[in-house]
LONUGU-666996 format. One record per residue: y, x, z of N, C-alpha, C in turn; residue number from 1. Coordinates in steps of 0.05 Angstrom, whole numbers. Each point is the difference from the previous one (the first is absolute). Example, Ala and Ser with C-alpha at 12.3 -4.5 7.8 and 13.67 -1.06 7.14 Angstrom:
<atoms>
[atom [-114; 264; 156]; [24; -18; 0]; [24; 18; 0]; 1]
[atom [21; -7; -14]; [24; 16; 1]; [22; -15; 14]; 2]
</atoms>
This chain:
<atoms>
[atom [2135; 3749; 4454]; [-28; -7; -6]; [-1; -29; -10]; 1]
[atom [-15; -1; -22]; [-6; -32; -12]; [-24; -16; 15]; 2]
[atom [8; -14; 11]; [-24; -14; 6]; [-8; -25; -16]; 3]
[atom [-33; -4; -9]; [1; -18; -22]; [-5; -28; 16]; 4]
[atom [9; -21; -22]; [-12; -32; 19]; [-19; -7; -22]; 5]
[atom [-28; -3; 16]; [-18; -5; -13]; [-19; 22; -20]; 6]
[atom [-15; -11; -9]; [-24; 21; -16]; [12; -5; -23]; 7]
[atom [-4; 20; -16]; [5; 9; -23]; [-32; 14; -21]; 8]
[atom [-6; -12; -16]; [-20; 15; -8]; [1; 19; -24]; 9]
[atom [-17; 14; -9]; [5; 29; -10]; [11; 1; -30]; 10]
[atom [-6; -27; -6]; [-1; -1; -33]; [30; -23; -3]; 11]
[atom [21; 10; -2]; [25; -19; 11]; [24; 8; -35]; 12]
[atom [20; -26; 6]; [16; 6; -24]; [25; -12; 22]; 13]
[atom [13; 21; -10]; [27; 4; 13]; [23; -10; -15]; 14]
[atom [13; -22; 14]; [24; -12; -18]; [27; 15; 5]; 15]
[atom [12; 19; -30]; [19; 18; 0]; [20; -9; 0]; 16]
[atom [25; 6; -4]; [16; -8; -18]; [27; 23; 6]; 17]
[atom [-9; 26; 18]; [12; 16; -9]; [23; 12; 17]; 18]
[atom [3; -23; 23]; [23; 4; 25]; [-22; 22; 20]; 19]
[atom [12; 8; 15]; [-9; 18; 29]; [-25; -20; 6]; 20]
[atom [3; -24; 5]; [-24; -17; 12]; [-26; 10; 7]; 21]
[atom [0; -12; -32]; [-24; -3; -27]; [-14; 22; -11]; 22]
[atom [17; 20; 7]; [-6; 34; -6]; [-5; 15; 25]; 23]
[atom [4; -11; 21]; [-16; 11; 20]; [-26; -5; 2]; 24]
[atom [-4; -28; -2]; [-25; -9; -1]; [-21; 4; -11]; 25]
[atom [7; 11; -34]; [-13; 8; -21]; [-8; 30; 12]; 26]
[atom [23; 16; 18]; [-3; 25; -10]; [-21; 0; 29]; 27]
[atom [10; -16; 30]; [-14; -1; 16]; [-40; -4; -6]; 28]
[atom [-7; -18; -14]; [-27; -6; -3]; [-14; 6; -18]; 29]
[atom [12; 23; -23]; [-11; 19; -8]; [-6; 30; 23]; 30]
[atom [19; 4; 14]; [-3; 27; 20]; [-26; -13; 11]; 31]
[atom [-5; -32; 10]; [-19; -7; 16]; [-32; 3; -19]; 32]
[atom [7; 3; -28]; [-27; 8; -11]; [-2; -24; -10]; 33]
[atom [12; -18; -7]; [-3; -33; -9]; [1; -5; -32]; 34]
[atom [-24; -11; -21]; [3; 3; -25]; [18; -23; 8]; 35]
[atom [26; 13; -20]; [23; -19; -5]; [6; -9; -27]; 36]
[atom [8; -20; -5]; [21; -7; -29]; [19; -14; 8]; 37]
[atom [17; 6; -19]; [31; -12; -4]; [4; -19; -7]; 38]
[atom [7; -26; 10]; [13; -14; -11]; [23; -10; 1]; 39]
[atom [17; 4; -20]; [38; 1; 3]; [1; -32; -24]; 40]
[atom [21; -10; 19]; [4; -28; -21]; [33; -1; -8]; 41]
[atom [8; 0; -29]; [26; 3; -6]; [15; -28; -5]; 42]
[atom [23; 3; 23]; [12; -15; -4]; [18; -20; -23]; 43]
[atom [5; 20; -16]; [19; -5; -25]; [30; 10; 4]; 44]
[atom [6; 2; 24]; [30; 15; 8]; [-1; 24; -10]; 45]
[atom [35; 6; 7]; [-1; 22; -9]; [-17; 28; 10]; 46]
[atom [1; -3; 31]; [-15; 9; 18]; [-25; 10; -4]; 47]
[atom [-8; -19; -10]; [-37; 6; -4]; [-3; 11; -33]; 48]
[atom [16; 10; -12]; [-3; 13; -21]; [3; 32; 10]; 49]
[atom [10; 2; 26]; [3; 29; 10]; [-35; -1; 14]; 50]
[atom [4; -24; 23]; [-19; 10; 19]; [-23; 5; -25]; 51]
[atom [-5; -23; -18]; [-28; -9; -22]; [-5; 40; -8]; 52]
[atom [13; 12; -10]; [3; 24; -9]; [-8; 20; 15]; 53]
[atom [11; 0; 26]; [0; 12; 31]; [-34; 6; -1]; 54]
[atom [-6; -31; 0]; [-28; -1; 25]; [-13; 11; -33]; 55]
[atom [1; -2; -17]; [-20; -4; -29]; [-9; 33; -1]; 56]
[atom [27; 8; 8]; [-1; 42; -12]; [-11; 8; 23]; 57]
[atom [-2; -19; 24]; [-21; 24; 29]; [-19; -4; -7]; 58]
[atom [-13; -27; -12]; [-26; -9; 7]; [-11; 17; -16]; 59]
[atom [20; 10; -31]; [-19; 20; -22]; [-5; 31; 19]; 60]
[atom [32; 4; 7]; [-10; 21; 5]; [-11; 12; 32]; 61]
[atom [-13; -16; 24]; [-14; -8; 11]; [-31; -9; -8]; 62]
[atom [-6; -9; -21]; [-19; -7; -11]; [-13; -24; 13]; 63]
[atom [13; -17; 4]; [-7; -25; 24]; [-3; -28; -27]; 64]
[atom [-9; -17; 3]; [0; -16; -18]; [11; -22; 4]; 65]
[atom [14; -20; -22]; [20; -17; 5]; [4; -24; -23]; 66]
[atom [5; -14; 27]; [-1; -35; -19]; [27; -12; -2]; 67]
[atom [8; 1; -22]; [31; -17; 12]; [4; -20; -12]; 68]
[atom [17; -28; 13]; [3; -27; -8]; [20; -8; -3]; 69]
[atom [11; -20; -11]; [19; 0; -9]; [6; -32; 5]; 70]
[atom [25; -7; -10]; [11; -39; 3]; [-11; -9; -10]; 71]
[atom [-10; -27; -8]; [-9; -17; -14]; [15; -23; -2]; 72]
[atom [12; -9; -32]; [14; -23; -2]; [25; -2; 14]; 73]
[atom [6; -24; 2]; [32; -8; 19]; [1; -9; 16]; 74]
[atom [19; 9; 16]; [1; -10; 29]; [8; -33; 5]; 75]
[atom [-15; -7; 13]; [6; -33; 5]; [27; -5; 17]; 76]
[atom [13; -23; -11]; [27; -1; 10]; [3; 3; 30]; 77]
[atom [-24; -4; 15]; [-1; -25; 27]; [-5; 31; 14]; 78]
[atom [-1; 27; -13]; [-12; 20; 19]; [25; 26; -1]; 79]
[atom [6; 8; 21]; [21; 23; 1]; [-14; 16; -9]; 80]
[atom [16; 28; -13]; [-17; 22; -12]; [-15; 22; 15]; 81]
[atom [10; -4; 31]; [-14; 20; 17]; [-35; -35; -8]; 82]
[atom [3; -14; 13]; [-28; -17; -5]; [-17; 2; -23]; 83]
[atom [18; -1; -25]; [-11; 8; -33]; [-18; 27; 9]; 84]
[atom [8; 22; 4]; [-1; 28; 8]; [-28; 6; 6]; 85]
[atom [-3; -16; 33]; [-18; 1; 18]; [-18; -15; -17]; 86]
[atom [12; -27; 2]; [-40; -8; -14]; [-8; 9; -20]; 87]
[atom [10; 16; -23]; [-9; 13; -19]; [-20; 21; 17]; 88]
[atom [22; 15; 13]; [-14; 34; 1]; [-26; -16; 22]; 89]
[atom [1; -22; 20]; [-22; 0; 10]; [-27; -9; -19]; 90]
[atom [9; -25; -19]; [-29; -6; -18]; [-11; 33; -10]; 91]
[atom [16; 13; -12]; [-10; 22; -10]; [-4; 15; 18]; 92]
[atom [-1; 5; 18]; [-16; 19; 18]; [-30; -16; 18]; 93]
[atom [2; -35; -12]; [-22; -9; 15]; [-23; 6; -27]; 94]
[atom [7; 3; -23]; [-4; -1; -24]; [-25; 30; 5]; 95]
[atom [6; 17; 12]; [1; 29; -17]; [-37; -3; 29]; 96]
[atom [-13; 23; -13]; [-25; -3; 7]; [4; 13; 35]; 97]
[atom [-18; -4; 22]; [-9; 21; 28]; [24; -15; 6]; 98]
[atom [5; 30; 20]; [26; -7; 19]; [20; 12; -5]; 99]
[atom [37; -20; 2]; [17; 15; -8]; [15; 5; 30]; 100]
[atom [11; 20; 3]; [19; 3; 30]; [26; 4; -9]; 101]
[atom [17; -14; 15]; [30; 10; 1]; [12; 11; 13]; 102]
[atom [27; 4; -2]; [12; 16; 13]; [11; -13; 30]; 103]
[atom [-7; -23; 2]; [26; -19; 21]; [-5; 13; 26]; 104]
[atom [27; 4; 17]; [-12; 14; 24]; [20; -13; 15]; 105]
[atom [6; 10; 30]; [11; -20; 21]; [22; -5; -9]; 106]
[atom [17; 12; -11]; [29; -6; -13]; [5; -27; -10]; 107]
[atom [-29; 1; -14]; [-1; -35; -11]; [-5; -13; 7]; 108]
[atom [-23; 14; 22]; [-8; -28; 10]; [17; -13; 17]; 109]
[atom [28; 22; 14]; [12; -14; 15]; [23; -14; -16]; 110]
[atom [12; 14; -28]; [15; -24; -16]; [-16; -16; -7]; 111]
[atom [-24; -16; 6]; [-11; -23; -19]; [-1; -21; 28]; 112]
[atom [-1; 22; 24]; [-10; -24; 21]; [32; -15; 11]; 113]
[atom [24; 26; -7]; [29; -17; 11]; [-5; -15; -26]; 114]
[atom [0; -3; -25]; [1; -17; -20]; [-12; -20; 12]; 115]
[atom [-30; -4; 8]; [-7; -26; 2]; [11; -16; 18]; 116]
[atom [2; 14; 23]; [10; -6; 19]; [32; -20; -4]; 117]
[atom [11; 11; -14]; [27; -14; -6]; [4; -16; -18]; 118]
[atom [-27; -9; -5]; [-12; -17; -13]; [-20; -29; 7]; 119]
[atom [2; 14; 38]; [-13; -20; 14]; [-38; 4; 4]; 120]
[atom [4; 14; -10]; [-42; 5; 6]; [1; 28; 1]; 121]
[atom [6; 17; 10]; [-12; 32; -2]; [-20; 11; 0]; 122]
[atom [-10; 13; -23]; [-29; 7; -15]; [-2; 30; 3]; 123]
[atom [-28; 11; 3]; [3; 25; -3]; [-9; 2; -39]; 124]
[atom [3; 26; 3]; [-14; 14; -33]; [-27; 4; 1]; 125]
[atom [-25; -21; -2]; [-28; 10; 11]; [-9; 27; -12]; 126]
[atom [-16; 5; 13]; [-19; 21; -7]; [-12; -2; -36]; 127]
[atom [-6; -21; -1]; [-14; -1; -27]; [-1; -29; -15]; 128]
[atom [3; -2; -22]; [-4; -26; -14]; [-18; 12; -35]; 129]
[atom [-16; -15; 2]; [-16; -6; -25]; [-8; 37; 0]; 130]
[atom [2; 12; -27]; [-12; 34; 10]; [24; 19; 9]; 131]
[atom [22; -21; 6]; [27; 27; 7]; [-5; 6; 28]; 132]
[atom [6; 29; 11]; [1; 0; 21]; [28; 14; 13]; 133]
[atom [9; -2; 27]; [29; 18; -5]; [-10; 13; 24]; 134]
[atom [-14; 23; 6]; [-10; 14; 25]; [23; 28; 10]; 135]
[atom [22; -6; -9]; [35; 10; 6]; [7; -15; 19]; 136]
[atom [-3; -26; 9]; [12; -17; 13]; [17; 7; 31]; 137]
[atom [-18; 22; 7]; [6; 22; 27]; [19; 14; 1]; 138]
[atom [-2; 7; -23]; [12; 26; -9]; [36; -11; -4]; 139]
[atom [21; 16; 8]; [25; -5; 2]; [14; 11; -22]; 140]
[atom [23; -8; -20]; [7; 13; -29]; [5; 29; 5]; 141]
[atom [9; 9; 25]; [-2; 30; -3]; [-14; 14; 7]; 142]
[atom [-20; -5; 11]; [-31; 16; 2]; [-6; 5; -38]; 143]
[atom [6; -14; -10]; [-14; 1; -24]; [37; 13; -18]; 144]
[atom [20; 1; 6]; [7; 19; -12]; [-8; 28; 8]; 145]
[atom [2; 1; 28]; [-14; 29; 16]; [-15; 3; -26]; 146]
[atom [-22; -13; -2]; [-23; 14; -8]; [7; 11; -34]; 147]
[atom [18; -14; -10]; [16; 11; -36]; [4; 26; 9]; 148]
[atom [15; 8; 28]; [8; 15; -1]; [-5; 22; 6]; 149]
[atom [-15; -4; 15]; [-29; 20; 8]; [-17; 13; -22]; 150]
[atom [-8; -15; -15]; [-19; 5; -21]; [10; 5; -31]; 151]
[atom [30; -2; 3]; [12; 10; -24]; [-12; -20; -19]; 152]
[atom [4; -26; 7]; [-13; -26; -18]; [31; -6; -20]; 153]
[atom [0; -7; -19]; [21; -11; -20]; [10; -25; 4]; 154]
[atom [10; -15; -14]; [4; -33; 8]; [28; 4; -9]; 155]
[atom [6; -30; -13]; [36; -10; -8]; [-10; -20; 19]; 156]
[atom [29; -5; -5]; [21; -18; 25]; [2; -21; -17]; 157]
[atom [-9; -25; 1]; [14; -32; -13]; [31; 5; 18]; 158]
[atom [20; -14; -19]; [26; -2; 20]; [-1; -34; 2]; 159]
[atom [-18; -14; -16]; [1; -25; 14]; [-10; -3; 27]; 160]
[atom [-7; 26; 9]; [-8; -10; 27]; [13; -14; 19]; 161]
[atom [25; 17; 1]; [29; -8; 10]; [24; 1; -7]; 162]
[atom [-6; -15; -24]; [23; -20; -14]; [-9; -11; -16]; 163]
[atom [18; -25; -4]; [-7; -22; -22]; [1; -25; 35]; 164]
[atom [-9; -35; -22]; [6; -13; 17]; [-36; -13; 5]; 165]
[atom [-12; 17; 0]; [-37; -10; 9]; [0; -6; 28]; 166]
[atom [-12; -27; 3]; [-5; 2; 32]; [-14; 17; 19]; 167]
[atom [-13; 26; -12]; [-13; 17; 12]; [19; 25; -4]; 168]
[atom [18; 0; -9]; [20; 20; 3]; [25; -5; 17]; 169]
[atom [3; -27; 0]; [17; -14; 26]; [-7; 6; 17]; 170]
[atom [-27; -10; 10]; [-15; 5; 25]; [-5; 35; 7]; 171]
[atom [-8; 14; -14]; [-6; 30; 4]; [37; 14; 8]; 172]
[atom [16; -9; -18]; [26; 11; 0]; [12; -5; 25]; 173]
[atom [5; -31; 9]; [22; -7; 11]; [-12; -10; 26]; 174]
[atom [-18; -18; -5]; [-17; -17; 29]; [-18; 16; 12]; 175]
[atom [-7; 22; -7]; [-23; 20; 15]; [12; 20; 17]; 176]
[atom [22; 7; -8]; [20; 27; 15]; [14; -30; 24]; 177]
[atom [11; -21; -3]; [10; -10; 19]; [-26; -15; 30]; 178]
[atom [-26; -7; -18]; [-13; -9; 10]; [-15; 26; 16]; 179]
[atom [-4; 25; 0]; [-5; 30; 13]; [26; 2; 26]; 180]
[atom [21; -5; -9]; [25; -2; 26]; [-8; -22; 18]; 181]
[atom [-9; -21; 3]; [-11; -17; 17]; [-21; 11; 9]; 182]
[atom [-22; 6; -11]; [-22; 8; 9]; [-22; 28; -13]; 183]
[atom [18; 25; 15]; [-6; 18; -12]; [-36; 7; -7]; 184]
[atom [-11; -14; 21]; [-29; 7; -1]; [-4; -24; -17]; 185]
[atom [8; -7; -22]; [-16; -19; -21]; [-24; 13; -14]; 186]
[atom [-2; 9; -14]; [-27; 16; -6]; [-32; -7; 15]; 187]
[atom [15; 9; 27]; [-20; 3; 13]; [-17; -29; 6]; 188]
[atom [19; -16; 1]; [-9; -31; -2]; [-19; -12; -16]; 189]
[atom [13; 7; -30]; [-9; -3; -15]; [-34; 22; -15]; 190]
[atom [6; 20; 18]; [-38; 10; 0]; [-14; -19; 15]; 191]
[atom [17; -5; 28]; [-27; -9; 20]; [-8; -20; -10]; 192]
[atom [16; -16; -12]; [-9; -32; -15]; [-20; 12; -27]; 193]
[atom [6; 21; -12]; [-23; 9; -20]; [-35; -1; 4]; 194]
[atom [13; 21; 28]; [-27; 3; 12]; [-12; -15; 14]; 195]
[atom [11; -14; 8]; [-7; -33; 14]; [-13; -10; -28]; 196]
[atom [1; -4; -22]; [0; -13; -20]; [-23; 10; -8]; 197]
[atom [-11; 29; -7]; [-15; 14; -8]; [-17; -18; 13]; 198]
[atom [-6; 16; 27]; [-17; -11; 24]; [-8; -21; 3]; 199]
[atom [1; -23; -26]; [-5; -28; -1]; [12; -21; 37]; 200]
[atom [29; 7; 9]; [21; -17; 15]; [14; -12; -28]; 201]
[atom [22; -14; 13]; [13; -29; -11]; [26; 29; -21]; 202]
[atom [13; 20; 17]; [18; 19; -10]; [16; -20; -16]; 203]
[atom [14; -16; -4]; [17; -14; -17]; [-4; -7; -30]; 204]
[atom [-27; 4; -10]; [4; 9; -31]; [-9; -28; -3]; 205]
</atoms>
């Protein structure tokens, strides 16, 4: 069962890009009756010439409607390309009209909070900034494959997920399976601090 964090309202645009996530979500808040659109942002890799294709041929033949964005210009020397990446795909999704939702769910939120953390400040993934919202945050990465699989939902696999040298593929790959052997109930930590957070408490963010 998905449980959502936070309200979600009816008229929402769903940020794709074509993994299990992103396609649960889409496929989840249409079943909920939710006017949806698509918005998928292409990387320029090789990758996103499959997913770009992927998400482009459901949305026709689905009949769902869809915005997609793309790079702008060159990356500044001073920024890694996972940073290039992000602040692109975020201006353009602050860009796009209503509300956009993503896919991020506890998986991330618990790789972003060991990230900060080993970084000396540990942050959660809030609930919402400017019109994005991530109301997955509960939700654990395999509740939401369950549900691909349940519902006979489609989706490709990025293999940059886990491989290449991105600090969020370090962290997902190597520091998340050792940091689970120390403390198997991590997850669960990392909700209560969510919901502490929701609930307007301090929750680390």
């Amino acid at each position: 069962m998905i449980r959502l964090y936070g309200r979600v309202p009816n008229d929402i645009t769903v940020a794709c890009s074509g993994g299990p996530d992103s396609m649960a979500v889409l496929d989840f808040f249409r079943r909920g009756r939710k006017s949806v659109t698509i918005a998928h942002f292409d990387h320029g890799t090789e990758h996103a010439q499959v997913a770009r294709s992927f998400v482009e041929s459901y949305a026709r033949r689905e009949g769902i409607p869809i915005n997609v964005g793309m790079l702008q210009g060159d990356r500044p020397r001073d920024q890694s390309l996972e940073e290039w990446w992000s602040g692109q795909r975020n201006a353009w999704f602050q860009s796009l009209p209503g509300t956009v939702v993503t896919g991020h769910n506890l998986d991330d939120a618990l790789e972003w909070w060991l990230y900060t953390s080993m970084h000396g400040r540990p942050r959660l993934i809030p609930h919402s900034r400017d019109n994005v919202i991530r109301p997955m945050l509960l939700a654990p990465k395999a509740a939401l494959e369950v549900w691909c699989e349940r519902h006979d939902v489609p989706y490709v696999i990025d293999p940059s997920n886990l491989e290449g040298p991105h600090m969020r593929t370090i962290v997902r790959r190597d520091i998340v399976p050792h940091a689970l052997q120390v403390n198997p109930g991590m997850h669960k930590v990392v909700r209560k601090l969510l919901q502490t957070a929701l609930s307007g408490g301090d929750g680390g963010g």
